[in-house]
BALOBA-1460 file (C-alpha; in Angstrom, 3 decimals):
// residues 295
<rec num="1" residu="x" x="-22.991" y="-18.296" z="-15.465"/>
<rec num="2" residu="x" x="-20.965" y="-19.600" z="-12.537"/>
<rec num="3" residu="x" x="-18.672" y="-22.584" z="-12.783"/>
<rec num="4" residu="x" x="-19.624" y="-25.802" z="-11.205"/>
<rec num="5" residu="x" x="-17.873" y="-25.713" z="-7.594"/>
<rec num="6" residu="x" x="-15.956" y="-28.925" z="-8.581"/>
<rec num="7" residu="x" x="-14.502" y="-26.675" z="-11.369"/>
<rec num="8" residu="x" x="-13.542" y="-24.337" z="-8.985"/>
<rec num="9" residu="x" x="-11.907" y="-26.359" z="-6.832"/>
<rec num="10" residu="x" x="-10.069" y="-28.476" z="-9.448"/>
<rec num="11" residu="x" x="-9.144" y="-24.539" z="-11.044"/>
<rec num="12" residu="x" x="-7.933" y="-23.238" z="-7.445"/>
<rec num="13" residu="x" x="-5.355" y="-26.694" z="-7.332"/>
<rec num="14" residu="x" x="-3.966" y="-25.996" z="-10.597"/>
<rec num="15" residu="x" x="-2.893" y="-22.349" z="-9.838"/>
<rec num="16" residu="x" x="0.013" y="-23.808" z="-7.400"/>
<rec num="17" residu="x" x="1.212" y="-25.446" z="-10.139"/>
<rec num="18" residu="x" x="0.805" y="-22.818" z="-12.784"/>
<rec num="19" residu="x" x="2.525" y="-20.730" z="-10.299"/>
<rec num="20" residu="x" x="5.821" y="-23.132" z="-9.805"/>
<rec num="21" residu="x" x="5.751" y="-23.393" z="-14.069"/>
<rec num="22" residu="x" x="5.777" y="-19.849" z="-14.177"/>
<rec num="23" residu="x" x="8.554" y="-19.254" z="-11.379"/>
<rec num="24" residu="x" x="10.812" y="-21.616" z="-13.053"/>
<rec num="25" residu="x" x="9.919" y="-19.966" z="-16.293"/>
<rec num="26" residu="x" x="10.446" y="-16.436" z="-15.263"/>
<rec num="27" residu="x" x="14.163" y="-17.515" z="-13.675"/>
<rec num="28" residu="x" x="15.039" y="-19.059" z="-16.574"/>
<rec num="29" residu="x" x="14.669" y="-16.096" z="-19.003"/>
<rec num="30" residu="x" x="11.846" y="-18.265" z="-20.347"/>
<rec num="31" residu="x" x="8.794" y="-16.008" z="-20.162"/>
<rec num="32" residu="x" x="9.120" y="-12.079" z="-20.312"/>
<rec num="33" residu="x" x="7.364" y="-10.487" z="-17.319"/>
<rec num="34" residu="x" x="3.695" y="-10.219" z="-17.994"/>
<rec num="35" residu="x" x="-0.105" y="-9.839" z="-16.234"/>
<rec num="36" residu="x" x="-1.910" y="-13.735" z="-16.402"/>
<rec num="37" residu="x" x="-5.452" y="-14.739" z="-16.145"/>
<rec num="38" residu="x" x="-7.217" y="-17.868" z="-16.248"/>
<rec num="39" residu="x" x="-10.102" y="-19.209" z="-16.868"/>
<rec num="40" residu="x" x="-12.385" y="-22.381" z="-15.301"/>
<rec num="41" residu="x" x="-11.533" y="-24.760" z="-18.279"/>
<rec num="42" residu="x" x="-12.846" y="-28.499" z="-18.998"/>
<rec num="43" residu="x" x="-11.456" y="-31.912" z="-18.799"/>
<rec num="44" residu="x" x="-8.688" y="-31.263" z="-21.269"/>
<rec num="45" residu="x" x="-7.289" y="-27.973" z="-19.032"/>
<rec num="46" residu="x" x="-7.944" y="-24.422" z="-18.153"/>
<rec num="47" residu="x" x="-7.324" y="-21.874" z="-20.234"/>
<rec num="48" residu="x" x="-4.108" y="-19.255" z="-19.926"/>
<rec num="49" residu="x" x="-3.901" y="-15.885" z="-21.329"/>
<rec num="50" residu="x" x="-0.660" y="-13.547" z="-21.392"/>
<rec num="51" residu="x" x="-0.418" y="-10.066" z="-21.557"/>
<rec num="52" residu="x" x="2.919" y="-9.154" z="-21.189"/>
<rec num="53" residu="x" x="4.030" y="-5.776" z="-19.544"/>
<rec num="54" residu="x" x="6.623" y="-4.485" z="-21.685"/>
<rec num="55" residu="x" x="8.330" y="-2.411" z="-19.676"/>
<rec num="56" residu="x" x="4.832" y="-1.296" z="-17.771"/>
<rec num="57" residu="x" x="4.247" y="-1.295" z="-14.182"/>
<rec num="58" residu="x" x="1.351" y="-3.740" z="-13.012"/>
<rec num="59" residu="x" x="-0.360" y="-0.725" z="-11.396"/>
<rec num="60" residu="x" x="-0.562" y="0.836" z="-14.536"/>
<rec num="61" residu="x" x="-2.808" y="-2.030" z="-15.806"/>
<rec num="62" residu="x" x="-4.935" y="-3.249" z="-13.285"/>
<rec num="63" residu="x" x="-5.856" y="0.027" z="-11.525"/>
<rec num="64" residu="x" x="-9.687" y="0.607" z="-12.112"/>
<rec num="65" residu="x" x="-10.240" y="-2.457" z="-14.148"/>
<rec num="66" residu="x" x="-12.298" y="-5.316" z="-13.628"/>
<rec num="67" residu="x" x="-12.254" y="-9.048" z="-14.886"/>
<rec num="68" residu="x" x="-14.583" y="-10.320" z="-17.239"/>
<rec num="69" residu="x" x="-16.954" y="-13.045" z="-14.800"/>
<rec num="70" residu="x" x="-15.441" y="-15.800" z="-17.308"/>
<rec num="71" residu="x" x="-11.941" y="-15.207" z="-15.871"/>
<rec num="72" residu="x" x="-11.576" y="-17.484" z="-12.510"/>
<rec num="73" residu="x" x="-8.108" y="-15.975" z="-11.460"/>
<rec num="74" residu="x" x="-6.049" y="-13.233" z="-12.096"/>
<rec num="75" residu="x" x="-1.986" y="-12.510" z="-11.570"/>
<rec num="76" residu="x" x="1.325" y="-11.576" z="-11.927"/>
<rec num="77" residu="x" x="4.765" y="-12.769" z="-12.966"/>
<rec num="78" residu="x" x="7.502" y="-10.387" z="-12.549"/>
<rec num="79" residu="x" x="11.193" y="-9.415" z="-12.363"/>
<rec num="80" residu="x" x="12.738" y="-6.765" z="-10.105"/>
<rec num="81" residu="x" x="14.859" y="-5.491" z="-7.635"/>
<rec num="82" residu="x" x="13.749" y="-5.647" z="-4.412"/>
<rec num="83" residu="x" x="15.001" y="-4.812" z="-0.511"/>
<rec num="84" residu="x" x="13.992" y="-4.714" z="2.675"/>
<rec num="85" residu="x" x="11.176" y="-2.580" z="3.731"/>
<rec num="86" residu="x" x="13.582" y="-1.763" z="6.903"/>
<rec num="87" residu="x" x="16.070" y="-0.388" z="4.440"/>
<rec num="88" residu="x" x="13.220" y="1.522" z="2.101"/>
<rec num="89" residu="x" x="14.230" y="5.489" z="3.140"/>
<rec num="90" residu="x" x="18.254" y="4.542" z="3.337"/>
<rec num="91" residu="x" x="20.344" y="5.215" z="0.319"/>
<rec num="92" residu="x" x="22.685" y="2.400" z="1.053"/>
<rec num="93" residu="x" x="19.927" y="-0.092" z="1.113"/>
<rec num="94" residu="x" x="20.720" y="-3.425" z="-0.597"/>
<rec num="95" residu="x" x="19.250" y="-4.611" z="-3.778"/>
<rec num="96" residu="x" x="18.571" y="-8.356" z="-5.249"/>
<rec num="97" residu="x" x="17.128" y="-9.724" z="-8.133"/>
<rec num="98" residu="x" x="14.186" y="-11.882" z="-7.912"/>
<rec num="99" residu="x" x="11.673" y="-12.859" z="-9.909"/>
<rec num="100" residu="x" x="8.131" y="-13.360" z="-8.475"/>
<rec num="101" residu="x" x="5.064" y="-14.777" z="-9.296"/>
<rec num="102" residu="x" x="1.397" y="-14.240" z="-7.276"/>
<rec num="103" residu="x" x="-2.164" y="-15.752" z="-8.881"/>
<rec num="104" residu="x" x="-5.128" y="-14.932" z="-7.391"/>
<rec num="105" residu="x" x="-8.972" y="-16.243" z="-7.842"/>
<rec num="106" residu="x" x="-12.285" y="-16.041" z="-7.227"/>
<rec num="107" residu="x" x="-12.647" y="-18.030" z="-4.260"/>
<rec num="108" residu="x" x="-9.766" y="-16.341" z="-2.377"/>
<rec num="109" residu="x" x="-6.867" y="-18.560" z="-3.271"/>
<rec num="110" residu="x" x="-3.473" y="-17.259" z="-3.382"/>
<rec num="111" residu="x" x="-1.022" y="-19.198" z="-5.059"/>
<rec num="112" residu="x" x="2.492" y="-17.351" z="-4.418"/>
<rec num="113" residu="x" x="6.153" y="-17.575" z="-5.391"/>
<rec num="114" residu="x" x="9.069" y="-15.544" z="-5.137"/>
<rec num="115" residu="x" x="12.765" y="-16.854" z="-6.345"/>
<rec num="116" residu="x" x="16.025" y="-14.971" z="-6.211"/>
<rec num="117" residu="x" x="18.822" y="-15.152" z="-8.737"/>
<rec num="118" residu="x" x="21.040" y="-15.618" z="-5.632"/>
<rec num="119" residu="x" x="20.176" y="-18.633" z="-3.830"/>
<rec num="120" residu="x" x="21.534" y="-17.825" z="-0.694"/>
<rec num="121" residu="x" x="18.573" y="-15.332" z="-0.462"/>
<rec num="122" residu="x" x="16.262" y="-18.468" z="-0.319"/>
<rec num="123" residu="x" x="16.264" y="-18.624" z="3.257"/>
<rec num="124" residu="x" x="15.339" y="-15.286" z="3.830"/>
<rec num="125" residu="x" x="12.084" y="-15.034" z="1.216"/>
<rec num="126" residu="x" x="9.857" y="-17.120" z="3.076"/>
<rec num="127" residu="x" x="6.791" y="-18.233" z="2.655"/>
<rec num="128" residu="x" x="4.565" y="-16.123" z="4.192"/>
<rec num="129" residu="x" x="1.319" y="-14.616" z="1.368"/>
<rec num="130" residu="x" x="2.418" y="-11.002" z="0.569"/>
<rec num="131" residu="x" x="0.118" y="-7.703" z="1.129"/>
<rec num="132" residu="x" x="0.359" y="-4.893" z="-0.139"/>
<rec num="133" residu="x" x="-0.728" y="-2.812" z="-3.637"/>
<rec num="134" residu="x" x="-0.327" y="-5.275" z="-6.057"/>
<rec num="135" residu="x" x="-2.484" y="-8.224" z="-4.320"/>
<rec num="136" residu="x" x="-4.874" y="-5.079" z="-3.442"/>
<rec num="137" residu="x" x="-5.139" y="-4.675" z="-7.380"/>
<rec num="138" residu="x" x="-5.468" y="-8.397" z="-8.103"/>
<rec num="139" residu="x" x="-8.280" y="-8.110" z="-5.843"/>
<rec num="140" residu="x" x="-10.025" y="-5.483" z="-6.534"/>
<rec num="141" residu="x" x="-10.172" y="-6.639" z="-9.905"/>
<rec num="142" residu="x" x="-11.899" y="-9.992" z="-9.403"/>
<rec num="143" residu="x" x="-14.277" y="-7.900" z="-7.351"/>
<rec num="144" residu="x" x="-12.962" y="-8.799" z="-4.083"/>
<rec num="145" residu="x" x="-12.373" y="-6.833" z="-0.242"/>
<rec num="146" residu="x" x="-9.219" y="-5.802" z="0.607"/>
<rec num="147" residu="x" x="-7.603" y="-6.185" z="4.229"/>
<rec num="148" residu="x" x="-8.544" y="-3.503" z="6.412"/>
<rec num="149" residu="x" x="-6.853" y="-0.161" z="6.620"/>
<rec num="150" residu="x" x="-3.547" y="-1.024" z="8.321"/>
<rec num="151" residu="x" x="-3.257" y="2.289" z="10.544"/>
<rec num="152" residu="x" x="-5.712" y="4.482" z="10.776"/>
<rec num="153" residu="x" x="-5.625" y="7.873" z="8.875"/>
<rec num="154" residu="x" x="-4.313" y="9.915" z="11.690"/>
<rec num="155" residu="x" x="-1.009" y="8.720" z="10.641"/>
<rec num="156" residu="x" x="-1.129" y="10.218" z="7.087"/>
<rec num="157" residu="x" x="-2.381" y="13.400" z="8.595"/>
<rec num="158" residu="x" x="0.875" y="13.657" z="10.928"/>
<rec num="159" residu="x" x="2.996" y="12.325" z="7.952"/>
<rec num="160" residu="x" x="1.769" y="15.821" z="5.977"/>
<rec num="161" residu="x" x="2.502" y="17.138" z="8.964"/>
<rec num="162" residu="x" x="5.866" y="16.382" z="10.040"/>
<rec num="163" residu="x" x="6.937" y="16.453" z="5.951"/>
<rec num="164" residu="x" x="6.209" y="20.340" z="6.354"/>
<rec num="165" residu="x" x="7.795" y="20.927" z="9.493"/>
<rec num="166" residu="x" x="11.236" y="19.213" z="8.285"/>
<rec num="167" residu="x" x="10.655" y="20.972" z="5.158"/>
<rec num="168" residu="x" x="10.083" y="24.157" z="6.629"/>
<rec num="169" residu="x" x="12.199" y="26.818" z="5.026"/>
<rec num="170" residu="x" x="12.147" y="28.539" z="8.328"/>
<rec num="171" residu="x" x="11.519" y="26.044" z="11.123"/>
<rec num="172" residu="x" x="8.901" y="26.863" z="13.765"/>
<rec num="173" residu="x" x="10.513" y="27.966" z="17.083"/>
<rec num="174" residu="x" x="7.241" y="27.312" z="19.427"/>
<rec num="175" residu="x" x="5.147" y="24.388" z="19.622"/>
<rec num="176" residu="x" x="2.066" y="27.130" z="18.652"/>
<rec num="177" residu="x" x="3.881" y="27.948" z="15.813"/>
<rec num="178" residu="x" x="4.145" y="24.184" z="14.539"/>
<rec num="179" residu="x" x="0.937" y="23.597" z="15.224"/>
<rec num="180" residu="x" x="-0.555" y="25.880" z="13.174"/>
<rec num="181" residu="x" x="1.261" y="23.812" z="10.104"/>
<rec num="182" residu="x" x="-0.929" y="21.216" z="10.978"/>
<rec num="183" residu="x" x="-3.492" y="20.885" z="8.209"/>
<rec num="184" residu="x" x="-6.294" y="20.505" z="10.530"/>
<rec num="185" residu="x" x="-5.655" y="24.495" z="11.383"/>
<rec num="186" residu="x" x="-7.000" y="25.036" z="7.879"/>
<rec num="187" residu="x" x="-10.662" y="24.575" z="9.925"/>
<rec num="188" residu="x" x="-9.553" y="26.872" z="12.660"/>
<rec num="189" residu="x" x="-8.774" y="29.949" z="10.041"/>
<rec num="190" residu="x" x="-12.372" y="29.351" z="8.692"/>
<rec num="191" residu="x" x="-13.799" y="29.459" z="12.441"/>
<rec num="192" residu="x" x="-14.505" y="26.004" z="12.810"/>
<rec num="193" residu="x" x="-13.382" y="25.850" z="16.549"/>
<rec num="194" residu="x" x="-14.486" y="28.018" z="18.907"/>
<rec num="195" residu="x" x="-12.524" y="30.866" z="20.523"/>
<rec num="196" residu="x" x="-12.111" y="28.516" z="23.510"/>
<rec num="197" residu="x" x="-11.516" y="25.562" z="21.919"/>
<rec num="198" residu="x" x="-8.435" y="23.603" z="22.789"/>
<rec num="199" residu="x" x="-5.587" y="22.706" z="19.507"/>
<rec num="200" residu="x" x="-5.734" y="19.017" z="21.013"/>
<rec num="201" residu="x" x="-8.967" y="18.590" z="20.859"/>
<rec num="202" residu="x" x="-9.417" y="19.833" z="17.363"/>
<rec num="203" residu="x" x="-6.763" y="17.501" z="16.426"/>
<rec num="204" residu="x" x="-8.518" y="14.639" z="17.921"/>
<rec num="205" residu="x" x="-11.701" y="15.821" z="16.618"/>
<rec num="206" residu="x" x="-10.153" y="16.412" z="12.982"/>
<rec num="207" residu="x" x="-8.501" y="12.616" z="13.031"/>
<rec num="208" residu="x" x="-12.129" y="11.539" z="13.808"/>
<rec num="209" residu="x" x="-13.550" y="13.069" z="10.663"/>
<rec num="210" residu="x" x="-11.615" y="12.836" z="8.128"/>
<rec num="211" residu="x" x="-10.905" y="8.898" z="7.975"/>
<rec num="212" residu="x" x="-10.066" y="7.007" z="4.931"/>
<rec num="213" residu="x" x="-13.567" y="6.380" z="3.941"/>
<rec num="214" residu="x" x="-14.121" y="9.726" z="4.319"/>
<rec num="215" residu="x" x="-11.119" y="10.342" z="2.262"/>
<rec num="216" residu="x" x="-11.903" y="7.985" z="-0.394"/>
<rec num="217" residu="x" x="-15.174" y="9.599" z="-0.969"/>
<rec num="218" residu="x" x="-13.646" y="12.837" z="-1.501"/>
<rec num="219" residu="x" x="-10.912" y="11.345" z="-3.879"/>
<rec num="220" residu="x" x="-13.461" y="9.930" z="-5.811"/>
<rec num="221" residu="x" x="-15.836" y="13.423" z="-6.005"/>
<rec num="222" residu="x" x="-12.003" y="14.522" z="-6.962"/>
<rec num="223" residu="x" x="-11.859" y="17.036" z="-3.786"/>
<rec num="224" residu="x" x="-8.626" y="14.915" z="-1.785"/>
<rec num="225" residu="x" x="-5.479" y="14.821" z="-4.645"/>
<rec num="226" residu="x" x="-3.974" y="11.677" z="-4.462"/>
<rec num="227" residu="x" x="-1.119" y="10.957" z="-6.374"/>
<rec num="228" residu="x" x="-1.333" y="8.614" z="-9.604"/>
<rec num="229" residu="x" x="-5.040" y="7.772" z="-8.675"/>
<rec num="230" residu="x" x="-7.768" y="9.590" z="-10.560"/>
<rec num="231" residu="x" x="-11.086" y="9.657" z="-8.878"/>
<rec num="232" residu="x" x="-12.471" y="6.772" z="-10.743"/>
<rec num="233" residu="x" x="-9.604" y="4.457" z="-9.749"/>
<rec num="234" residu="x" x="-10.620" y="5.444" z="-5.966"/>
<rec num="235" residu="x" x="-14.019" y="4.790" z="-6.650"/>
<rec num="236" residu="x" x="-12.838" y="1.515" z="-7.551"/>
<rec num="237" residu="x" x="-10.905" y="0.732" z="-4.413"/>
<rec num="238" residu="x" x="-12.248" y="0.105" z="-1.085"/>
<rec num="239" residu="x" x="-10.868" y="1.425" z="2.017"/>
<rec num="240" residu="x" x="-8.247" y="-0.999" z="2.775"/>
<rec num="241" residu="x" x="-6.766" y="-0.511" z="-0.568"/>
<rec num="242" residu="x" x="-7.227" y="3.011" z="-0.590"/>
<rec num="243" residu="x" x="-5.133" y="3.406" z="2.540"/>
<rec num="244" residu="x" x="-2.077" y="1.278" z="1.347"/>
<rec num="245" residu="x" x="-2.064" y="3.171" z="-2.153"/>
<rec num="246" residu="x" x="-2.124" y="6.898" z="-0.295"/>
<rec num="247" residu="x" x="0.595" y="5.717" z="2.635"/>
<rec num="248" residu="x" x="2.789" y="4.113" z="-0.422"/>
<rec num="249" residu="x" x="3.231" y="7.363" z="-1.581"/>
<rec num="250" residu="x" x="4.063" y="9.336" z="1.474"/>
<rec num="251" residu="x" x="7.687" y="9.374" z="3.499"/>
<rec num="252" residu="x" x="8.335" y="6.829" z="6.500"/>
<rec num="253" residu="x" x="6.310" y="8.803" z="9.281"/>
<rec num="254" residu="x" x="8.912" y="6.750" z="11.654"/>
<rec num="255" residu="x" x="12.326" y="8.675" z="9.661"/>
<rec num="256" residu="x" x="10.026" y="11.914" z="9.668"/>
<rec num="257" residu="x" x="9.409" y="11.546" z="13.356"/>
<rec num="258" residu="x" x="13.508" y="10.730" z="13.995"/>
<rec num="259" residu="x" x="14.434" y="14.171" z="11.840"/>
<rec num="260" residu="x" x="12.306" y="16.316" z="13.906"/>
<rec num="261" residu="x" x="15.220" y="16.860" z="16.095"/>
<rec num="262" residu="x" x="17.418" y="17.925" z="13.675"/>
<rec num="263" residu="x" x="15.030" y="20.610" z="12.406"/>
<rec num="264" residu="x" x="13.428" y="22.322" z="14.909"/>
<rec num="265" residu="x" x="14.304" y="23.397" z="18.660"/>
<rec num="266" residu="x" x="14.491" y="20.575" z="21.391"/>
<rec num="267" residu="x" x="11.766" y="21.340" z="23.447"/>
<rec num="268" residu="x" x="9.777" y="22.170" z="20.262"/>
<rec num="269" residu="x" x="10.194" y="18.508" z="18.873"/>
<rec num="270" residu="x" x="9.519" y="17.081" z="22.089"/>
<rec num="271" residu="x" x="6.191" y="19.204" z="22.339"/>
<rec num="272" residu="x" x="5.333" y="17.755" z="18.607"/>
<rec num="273" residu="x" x="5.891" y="14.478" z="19.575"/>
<rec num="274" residu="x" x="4.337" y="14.011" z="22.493"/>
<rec num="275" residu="x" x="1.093" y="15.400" z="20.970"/>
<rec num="276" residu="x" x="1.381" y="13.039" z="18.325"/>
<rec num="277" residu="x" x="1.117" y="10.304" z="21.366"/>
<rec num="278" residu="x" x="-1.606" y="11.692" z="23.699"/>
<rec num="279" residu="x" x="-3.324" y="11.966" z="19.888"/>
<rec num="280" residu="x" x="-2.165" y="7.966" z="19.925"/>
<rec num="281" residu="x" x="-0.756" y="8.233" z="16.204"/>
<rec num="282" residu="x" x="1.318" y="5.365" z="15.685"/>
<rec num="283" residu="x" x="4.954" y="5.872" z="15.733"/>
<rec num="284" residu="x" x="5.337" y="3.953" z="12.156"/>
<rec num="285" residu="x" x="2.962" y="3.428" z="9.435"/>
<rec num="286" residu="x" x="2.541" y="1.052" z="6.607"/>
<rec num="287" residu="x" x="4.570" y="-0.330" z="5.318"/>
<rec num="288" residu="x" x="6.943" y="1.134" z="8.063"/>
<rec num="289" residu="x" x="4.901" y="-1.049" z="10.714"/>
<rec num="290" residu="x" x="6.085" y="-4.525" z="9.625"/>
<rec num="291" residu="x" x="10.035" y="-3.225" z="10.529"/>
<rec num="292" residu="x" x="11.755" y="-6.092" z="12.205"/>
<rec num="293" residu="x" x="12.747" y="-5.237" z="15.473"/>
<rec num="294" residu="x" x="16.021" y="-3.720" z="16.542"/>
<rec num="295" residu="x" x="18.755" y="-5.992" z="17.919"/>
């Protein structure tokens, strides 16, 4: 049975606070990284429960699983290493240590904080809510949507793409021949298109299709292979969520689009890109798309 609304309210409060105890905790060496929940208590508190990770990754536990209805929030309090999303493809890309913790509940509130063992960093964390996988999991486990699909699955597509033309053993010397890498020619070997059917428009047409919806469904009849996600687990995800777990797992399509040059023949690079735009695929996808600009 649902918690009086002044319990939620009171609960949703108490989370900024859990999450500053926990920070300070964390930073301290205090508490060993761990998933939290908590639970709409009574006048003498809420109650806390601990599981700690133990060396696990968060995905690991909260992919596919769902919150008992007794549990008003959900999170996590962790220690890593992190960089700049700018920097994630570069091998020179510098590290820090920080510790973060992110609580989630019921009603939508987000209670967030990440600390760095160097506090010049401080600056430079912000305050801004985070997106991404993990806040996907938190809420997909209280039952809750996930933000929309940040591109649209056109840009995966041209990330398998480009991956096998930069791959390619023997590169493609004619834009025909790297377009016929493109998995979409798959339906033109079965006679999907007609003989007078243009490549463009079976592109277009083949973007159109097959979008992440579409994709999730097949993950989850276990027909699309996604890495680390059985077809339960994308059962269990919406769309938005789905998205950000598949592009996570895929190369920049921003560095694949900058090594075409060094791969294949001018002209044929320039043909492969400026199909890519008349298809309007984005030139970077998440998390590529929140790069800072270059000065």
């Amino acid at each position: 049975m649902p918690a009086p609304l002044g319990d939620h309210v009171a609960a949703d409060a108490s989370l900024h606070l859990l999450a500053d105890h926990l920070a300070e905790a964390l930073a301290a060496g205090e508490l060993s990284p761990c998933l939290v929940h908590v639970g709409v208590g009574d006048a003498d508190g809420f109650d806390l429960g601990v599981l700690p990770l133990e060396g696990r990754h968060p995905t690991e536990l909260l992919l596919g699983w769902t919150a008992p209805p007794e549990w008003h929030a959900v999170g996590m309090a962790t220690s890593g290493w992190a960089y700049h999303v700018a920097e994630r493809s570069s091998p020179d890309r510098r590290r820090h240590r920080v510790h973060v913790v992110s609580l989630l509940s019921r009603t939508g509130e987000h209670a967030h904080r990440t600390t760095a063992d160097d506090p010049a960093l401080a600056p430079l964390l912000g305050a801004e809510l985070p997106v991404g996988e993990q806040v996907d999991l938190l809420r997909r486990v209280l039952t809750l949507p996930t933000d929309p699909p940040p591109v649209d699955a056109s840009a995966y597509w041209s990330i398998q793409w480009l991956s096998e033309l930069v791959s390619a053993g023997q590169p493609p010397t004619t834009a025909e021949a790297a377009l016929d890498v493109h998995p979409a020619m798959r339906l033109l070997r079965h006679g999907v298109r007609g003989a007078d059917a243009d490549a463009e428009d079976v592109l277009a047409a083949f973007h159109r299709v097959l979008t992440w919806s579409r994709l999730r469904a097949l993950a989850a009849d276990d027909r699309f292979e996604v890495p680390d996600l059985l077809p339960a687990d994308a059962a269990w995800l919406d769309d938005g969520a789905f998205a950000r777990f598949v592009l996570n797992r895929c190369p920049p399509l921003h560095v694949l689009r900058a090594r075409l040059a060094a791969h294949l023949p001018d002209d044929v690079a320039v043909a492969v890109l400026a199909l890519l735009d008349r298809l309007e695929v984005p030139e970077s996808a998440w998390p590529d798309a929140l790069r800072p600009p270059a000065a």
